[in-house]
N, C-alpha and C positions, 0 to 999 in steps of 0.2 A: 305500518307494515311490521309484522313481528321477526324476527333472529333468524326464525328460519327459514321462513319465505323470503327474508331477504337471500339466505345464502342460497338457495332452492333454483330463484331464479340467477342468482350470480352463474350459479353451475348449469343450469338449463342455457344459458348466453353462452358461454365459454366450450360447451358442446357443440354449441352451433355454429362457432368460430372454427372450432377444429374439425369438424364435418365439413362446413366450405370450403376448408385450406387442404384438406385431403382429397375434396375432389375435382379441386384446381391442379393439384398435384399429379393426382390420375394421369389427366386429360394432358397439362403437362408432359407426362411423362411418356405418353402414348401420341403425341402430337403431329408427328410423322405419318403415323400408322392409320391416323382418323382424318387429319387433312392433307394427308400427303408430301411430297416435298415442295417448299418456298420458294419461288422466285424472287431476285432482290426487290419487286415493287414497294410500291406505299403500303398496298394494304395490311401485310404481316405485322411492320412496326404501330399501326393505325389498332390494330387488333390488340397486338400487348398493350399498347397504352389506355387503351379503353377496358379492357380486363383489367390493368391493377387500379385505374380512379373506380370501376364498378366496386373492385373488394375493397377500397378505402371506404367507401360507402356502405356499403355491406354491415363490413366488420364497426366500422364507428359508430353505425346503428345496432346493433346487435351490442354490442357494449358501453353504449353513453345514453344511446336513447330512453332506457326507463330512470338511470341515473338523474339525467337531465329533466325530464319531464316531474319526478318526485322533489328535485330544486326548483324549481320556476312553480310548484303546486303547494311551496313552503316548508317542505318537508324534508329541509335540508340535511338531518342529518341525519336519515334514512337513504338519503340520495348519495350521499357522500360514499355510508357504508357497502351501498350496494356497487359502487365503484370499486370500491378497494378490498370486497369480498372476490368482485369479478377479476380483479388484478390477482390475487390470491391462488384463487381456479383455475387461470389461464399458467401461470405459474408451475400449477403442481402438477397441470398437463404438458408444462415443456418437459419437467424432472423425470415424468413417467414417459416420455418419446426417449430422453437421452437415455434412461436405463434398460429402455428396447432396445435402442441402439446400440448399446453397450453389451447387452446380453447377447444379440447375436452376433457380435463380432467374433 
């Protein structure tokens, strides 16, 4: 896999991390509004727990998965870079939310 399809897909992954995490946020954020107010039962705690193992999943796939699959296909160290291209991506998208965040302060 060539330089820049590896970084192509680092960035195509790490979009799709932060598109998830943004419309976890949303719904998050509007939580109330869409499912109403909680009662103390099980099911509200049942429901966050199973929402953050689904984004553990999610995201570890969307991040480890072609990694992983390019090391176990021998191509290790295509697989490696494409991890630490994704590390890289996911990075310079936290840099660019703080300086949103920064800017509209």
């Amino acid at each position: 896999m060539s330089q820049s399809k590896l970084i192509a897909r680092a960035t195509i992954s790490s979009l799709g991390v932060l598109a998830y995490i943004a419309l976890v946020s949303l719904i998050l954020n509007n939580a109330s509004q869409i499912f109403g107010t909680m009662n103390k039962g099980l099911l509200g705690p049942v429901a966050f727990l199973l929402l953050f193992v689904f984004s553990a999943l999610l995201t570890g796939g969307l991040i480890l998965g072609k990694p992983i699959m390019l090391y176990l296909d021998g191509l290790k160290k295509e697989g490696l870079k494409l991890f630490i291209y994704t590390g890289i991506s996911l990075f310079i998208l936290l840099l660019l939310i703080f300086l949103i965040l920064f800017w509209l302060r």
